[in-house]
N, CA, C and O of each residue as an XYZ file, in Angstrom:
488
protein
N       0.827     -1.181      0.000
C       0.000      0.000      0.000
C       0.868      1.239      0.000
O       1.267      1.697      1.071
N       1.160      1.771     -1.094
C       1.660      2.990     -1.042
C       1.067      4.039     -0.589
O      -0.111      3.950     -0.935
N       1.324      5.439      0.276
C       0.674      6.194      0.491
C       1.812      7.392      0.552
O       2.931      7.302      1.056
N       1.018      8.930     -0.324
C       2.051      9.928     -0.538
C       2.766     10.547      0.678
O       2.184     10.326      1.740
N       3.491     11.013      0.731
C       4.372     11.639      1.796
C       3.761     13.467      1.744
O       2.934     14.102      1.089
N       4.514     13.683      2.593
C       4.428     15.551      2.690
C       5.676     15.690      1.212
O       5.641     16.493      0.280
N       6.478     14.810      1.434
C       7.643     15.379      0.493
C       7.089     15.252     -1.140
O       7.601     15.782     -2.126
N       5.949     14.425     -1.089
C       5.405     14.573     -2.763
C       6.017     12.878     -3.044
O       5.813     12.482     -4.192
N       6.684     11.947     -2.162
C       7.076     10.910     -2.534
C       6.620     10.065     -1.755
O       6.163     10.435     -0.674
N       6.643      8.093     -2.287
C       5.779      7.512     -2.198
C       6.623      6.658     -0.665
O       7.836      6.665     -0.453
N       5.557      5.994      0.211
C       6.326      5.469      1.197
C       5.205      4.060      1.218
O       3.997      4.155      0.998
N       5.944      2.765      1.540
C       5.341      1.695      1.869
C       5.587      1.480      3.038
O       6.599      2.003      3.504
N       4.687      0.589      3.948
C       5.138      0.344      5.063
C       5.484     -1.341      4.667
O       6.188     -1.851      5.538
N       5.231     -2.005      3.870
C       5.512     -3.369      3.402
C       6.928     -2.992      3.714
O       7.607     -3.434      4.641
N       7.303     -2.044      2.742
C       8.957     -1.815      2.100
C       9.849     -1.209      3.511
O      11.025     -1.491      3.742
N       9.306     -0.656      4.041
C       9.887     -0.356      4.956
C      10.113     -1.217      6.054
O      10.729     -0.825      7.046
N       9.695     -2.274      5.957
C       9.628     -3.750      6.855
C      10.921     -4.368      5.995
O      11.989     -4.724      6.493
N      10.628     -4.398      4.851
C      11.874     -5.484      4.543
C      13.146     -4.559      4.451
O      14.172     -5.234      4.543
N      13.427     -2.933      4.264
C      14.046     -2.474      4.939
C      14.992     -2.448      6.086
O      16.211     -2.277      6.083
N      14.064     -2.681      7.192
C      14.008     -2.998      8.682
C      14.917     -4.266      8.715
O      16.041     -4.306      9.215
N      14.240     -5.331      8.088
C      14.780     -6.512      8.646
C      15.826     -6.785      7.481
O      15.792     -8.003      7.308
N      16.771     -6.197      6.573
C      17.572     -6.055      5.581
C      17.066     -7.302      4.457
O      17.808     -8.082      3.859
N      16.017     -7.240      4.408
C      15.339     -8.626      3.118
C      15.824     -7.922      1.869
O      14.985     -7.039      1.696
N      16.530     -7.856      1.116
C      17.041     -7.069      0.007
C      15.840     -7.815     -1.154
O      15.110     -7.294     -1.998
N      16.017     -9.070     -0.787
C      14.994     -9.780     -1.950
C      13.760     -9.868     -2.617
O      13.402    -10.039     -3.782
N      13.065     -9.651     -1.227
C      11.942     -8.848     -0.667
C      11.821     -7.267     -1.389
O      11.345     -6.887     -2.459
N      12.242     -6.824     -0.678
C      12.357     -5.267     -1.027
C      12.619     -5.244     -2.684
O      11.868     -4.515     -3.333
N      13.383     -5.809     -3.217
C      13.948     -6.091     -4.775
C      12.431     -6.538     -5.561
O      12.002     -6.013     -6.589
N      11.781     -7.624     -4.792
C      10.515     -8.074     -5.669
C       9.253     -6.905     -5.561
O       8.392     -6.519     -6.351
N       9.511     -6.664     -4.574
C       8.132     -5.277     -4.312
C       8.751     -4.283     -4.994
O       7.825     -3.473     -4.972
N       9.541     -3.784     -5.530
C       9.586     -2.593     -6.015
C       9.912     -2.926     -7.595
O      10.018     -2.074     -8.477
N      10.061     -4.488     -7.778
C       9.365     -4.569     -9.602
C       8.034     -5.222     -9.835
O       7.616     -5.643    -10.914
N       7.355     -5.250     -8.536
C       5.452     -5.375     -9.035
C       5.191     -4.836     -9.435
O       5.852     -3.812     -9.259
N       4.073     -4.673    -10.396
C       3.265     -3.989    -11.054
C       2.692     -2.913    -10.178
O       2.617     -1.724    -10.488
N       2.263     -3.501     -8.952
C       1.463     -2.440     -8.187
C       2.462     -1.282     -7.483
O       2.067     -0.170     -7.135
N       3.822     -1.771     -7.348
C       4.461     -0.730     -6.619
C       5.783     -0.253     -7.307
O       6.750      0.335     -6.822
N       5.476     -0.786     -8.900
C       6.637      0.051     -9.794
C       6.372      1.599     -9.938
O       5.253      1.903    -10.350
N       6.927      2.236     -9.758
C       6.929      3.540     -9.924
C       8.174      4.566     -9.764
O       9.154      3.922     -9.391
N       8.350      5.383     -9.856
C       9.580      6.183     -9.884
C       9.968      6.422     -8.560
O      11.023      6.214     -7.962
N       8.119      7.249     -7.989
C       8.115      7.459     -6.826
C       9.364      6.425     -5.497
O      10.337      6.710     -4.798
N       8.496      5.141     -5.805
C       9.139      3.897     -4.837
C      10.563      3.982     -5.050
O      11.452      4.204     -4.229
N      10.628      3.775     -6.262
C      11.895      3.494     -6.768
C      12.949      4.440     -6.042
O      13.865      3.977     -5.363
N      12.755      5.754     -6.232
C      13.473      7.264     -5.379
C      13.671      6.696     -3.719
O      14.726      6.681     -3.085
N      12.512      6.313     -3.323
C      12.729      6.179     -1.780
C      13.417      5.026     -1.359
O      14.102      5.156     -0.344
N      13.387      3.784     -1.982
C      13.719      2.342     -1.406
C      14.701      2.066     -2.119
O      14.996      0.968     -1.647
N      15.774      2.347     -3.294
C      16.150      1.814     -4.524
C      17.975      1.633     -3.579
O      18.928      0.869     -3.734
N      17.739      2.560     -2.827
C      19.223      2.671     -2.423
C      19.745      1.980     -1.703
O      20.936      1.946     -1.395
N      18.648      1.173     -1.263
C      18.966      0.033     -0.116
C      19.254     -1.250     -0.580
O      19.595     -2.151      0.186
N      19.117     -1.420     -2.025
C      19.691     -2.448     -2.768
C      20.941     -2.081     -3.860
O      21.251     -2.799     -4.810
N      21.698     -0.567     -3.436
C      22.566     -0.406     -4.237
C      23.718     -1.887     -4.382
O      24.076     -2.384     -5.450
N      24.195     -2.440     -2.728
C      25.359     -3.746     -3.425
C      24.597     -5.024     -3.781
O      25.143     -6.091     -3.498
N      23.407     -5.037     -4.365
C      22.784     -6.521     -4.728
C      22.381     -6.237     -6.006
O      22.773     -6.890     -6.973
N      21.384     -5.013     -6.105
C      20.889     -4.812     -7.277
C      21.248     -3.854     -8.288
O      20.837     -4.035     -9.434
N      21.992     -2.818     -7.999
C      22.369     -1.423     -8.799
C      21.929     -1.589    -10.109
O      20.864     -1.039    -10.388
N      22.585     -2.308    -11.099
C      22.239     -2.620    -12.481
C      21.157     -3.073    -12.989
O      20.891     -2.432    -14.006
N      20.033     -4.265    -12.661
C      18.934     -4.189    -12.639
C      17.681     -2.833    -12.551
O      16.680     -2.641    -13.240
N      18.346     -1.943    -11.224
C      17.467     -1.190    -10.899
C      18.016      0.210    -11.925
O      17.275      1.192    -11.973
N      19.129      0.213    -12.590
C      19.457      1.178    -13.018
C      18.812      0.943    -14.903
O      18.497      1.856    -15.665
N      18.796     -0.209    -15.128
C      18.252     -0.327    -16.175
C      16.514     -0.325    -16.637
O      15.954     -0.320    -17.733
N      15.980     -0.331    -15.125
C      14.646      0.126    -15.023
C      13.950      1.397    -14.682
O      12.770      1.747    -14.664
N      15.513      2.177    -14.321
C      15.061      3.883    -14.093
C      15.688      4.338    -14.848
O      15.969      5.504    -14.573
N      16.298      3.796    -16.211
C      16.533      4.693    -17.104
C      15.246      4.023    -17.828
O      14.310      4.252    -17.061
N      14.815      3.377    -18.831
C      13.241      3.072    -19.148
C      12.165      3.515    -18.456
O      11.256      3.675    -19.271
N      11.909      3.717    -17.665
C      10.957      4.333    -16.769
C      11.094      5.850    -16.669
O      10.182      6.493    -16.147
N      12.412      6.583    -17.241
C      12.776      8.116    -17.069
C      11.803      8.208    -18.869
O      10.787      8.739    -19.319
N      12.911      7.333    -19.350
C      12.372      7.722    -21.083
C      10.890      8.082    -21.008
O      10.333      9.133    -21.325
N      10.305      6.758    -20.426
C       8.779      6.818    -20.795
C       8.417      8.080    -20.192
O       8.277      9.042    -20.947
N       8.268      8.207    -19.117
C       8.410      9.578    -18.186
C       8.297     10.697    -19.092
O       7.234     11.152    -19.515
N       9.497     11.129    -19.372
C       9.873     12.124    -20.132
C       9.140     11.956    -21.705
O       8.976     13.033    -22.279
N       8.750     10.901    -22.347
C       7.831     11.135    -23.336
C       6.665     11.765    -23.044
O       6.223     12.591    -23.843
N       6.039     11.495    -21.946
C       4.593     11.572    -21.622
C       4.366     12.495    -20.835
O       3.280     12.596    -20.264
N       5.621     13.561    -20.618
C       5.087     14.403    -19.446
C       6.008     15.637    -20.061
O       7.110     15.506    -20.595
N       5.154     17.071    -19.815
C       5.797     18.082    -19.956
C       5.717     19.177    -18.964
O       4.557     19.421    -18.631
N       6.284     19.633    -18.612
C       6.421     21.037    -17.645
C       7.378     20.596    -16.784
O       7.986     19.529    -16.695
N       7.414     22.395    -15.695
C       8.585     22.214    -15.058
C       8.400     20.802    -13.984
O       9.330     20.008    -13.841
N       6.882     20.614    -13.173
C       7.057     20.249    -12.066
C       7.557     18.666    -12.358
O       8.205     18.089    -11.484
N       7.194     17.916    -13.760
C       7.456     17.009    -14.205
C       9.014     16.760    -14.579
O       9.513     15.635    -14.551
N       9.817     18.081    -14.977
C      11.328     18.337    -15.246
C      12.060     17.706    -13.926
O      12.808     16.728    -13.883
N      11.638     18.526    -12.899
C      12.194     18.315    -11.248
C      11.841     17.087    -10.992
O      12.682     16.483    -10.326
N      10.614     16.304    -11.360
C      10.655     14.758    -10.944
C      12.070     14.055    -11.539
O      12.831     13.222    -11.047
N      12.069     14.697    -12.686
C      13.120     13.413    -13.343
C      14.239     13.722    -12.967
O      15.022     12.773    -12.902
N      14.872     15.319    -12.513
C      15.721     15.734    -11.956
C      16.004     14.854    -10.764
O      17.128     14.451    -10.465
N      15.075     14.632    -10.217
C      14.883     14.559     -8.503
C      15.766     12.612     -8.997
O      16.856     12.162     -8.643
N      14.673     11.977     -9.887
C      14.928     10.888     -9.873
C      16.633     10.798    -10.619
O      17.212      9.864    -10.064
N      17.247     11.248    -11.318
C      18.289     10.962    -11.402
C      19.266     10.884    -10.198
O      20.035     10.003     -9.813
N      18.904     12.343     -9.665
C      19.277     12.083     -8.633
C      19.609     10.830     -7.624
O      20.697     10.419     -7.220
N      18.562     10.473     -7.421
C      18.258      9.249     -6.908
C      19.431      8.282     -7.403
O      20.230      7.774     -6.615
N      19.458      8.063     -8.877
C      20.008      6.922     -9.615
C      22.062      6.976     -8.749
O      22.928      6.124     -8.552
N      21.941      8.508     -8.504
C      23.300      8.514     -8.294
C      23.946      8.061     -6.465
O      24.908      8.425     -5.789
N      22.893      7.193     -6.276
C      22.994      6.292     -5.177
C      23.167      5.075     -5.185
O      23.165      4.444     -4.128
N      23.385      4.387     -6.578
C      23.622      3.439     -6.953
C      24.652      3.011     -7.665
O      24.978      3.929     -8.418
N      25.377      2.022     -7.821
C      26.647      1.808     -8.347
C      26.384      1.821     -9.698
O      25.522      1.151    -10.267
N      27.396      2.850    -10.354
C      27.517      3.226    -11.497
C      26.659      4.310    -11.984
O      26.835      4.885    -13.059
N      25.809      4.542    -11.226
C      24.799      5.383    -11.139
C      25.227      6.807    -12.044
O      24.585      7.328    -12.956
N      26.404      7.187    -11.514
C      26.534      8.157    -12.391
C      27.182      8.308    -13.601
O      27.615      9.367    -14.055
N      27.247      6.954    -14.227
C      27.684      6.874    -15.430
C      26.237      6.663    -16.254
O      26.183      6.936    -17.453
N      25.026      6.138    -15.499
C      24.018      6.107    -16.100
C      23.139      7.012    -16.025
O      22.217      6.993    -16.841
N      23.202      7.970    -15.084
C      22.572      9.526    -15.664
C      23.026     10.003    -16.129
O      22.304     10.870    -16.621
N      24.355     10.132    -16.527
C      25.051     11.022    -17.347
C      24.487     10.592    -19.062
O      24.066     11.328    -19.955
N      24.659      9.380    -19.031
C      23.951      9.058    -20.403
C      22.399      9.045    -20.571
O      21.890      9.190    -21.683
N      21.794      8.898    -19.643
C      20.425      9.537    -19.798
C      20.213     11.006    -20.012
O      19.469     11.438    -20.892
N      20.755     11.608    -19.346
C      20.724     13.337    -19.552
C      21.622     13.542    -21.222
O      21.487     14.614    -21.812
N      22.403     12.536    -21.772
C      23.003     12.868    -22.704
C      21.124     12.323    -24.201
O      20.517     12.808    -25.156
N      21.127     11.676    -23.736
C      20.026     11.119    -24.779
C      18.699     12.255    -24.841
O      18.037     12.532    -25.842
N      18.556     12.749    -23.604
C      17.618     14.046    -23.288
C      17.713     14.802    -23.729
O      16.745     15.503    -24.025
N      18.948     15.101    -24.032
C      19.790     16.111    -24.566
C      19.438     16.532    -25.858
O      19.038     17.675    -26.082
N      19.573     15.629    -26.756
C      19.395     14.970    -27.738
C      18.062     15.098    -28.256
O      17.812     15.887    -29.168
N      17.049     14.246    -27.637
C      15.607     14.009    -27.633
C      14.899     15.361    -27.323
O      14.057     15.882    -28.054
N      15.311     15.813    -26.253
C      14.106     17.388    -25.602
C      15.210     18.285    -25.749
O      15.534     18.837    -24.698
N      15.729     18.517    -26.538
C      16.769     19.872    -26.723
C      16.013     20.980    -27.076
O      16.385     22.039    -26.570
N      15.052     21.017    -27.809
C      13.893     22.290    -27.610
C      13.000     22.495    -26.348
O      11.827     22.816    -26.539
N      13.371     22.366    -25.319
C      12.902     22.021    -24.230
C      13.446     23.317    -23.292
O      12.475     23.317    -22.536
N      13.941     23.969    -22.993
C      15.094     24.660    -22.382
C      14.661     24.359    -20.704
O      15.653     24.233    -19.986
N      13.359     24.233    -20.015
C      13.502     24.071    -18.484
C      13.791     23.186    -18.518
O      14.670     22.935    -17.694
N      13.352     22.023    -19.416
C      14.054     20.518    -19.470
C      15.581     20.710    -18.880
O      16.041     20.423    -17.775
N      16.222     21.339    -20.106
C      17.793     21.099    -20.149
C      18.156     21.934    -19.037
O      19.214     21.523    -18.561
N      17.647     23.080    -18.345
C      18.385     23.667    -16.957
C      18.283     22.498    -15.819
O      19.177     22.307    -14.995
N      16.757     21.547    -15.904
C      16.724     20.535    -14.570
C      18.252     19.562    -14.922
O      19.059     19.009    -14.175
N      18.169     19.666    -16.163
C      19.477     18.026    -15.985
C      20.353     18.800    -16.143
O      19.839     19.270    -15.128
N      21.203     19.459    -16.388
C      22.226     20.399    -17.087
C      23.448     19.476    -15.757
O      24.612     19.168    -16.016
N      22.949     19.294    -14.812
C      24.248     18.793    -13.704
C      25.009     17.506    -14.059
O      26.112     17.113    -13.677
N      23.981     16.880    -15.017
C      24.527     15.565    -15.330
C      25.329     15.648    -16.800
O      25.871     14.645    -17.265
């Protein structure tokens, strides 16, 4: 059961149990269900499987940014993906894989200009 935060991001108390008790596996299968895939989750819980999962989870938040970023325009949507790269750079290798996501953005939404000020760091 996900439910929103004050911060605008998503919190489980499932996830925060396997958290708790370090179930990486657990935590790894709930955050590629259907019901609790999301960016949101992904931002809050993703980091706790940086030495098991990094690459898995990094190859599902760059697909999940693309789609993202096809389907969404404005600033407050810019700062999500901002926010979520962010995120990515908690994970091993992480910042070799936003850097190439922000490079493909680049690329893709270059008529974009709030686009390109949110990523411009990567």
């Amino acid at each position: 059961m996900s439910q929103p935060t004050c911060s605008g991001y998503s919190s489980s108390i499932e996830a925060d149990i396997y958290v708790e008790e370090q179930d990486r596996e657990r935590l790894f299968a709930l955050l590629m269900d259907a019901n609790h895939h999301s960016l949101d989750m992904f931002d809050s819980y993703a980091h706790h499987l940086k030495s098991t999962h990094s690459e898995e989870l990094l190859t599902e938040y760059v697909s999940m940014l693309k789609d993202y970023a096809a389907r969404k325009m404005g600033a407050k949507h810019y700062s999500h993906i901002r926010n979520s790269m962010e995120a990515m750079l908690k994970l091993e290798n992480g910042n070799t894989a936003a850097h190439e996501l922000a490079e493909h953005f680049r690329e893709v939404y270059r008529r974009r200009p709030s686009f390109m000020a949110e990523i411009s760091k990567f």
